[in-house]
C-alpha positions as CSV (number, residue, x, y, z in Angstrom):
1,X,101.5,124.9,101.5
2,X,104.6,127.7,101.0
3,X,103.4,127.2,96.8
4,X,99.9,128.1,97.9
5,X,101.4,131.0,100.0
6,X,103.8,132.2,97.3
7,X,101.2,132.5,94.6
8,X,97.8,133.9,96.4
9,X,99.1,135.4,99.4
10,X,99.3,139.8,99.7
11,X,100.4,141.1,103.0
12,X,99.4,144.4,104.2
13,X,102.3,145.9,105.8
14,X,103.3,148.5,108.1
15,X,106.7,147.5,108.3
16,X,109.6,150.5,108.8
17,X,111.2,150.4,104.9
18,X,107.8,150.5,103.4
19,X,104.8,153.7,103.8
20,X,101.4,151.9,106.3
21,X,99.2,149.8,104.6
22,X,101.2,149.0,101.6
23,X,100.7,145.5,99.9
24,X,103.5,143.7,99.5
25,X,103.3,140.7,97.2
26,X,104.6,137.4,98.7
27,X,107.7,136.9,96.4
28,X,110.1,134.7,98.6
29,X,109.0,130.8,99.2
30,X,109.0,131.4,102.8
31,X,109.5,128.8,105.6
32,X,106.7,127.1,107.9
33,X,107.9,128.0,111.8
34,X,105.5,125.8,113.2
35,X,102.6,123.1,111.9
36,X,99.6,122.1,113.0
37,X,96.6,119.4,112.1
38,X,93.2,119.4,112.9
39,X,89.9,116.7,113.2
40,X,89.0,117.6,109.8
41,X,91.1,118.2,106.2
42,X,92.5,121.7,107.6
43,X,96.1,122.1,108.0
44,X,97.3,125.5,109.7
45,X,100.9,127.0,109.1
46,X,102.9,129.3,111.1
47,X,104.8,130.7,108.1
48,X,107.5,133.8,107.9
49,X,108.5,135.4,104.3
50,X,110.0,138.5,103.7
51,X,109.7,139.6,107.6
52,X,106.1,138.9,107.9
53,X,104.7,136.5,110.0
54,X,101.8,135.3,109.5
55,X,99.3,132.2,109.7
56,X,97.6,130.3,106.7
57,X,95.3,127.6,106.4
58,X,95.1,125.0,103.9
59,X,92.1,122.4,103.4
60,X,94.0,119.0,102.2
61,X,90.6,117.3,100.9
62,X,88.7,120.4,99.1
63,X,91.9,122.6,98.2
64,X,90.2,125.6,99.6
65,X,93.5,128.3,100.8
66,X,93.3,131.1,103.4
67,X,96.1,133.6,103.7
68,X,96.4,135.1,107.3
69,X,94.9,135.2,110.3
70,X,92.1,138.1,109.7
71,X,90.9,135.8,106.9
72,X,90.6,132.6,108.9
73,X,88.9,135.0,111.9
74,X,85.7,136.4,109.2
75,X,85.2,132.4,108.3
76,X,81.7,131.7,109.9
77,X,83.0,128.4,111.0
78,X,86.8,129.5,112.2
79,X,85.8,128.9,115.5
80,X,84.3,125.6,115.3
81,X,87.8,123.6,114.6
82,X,90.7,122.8,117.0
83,X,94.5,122.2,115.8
84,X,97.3,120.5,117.1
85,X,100.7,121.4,116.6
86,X,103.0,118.8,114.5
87,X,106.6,117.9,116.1
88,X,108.6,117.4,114.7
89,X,107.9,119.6,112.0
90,X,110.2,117.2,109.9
91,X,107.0,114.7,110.4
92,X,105.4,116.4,108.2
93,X,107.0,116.8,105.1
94,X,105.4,115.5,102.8
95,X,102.3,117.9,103.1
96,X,104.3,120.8,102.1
């Protein structure tokens, strides 16, 4: 999941060191804070790189990515799935 993050993932920033609204490209790997499962393929991440925060989702039987929360929310069927967080996070591994 921190490849998928790494390569697709822009954050738009309004951090201190950078002007509002710039894009910052997701250089760093990153780390997953906190993992969750749900009753279908989607995996949701907690994940922190470069001082953002942010969550992404990750579909383990079609592939299928989302970076960030304000993605996930405009999904017409966001809503419809529940997750559960992973602990430990160590459990889970191997889906990284």
């Amino acid at each position: 999941m921190l490849d998928m993050l790494h390569k697709h993932c822009v954050h738009v920033t309004g951090r201190d060191d950078a002007p509002a609204q710039t894009k910052v490209k997701i250089v760093d790997r990153g780390s997953v804070k906190r993992l969750y499962n749900s009753d279908s393929a989607w995996l949701k991440a907690d994940v922190a790189a470069q001082g953002v925060w942010d969550t992404a989702y990750y579909n383990r039987r079609t592939g299928e990515f989302v970076c960030g929360q304000k993605d996930w929310n405009k999904r017409a069927d966001a809503a419809k799935y529940s997750f559960n967080e992973i602990q430990p996070l160590e459990a889970a591994s191997d889906w990284n």
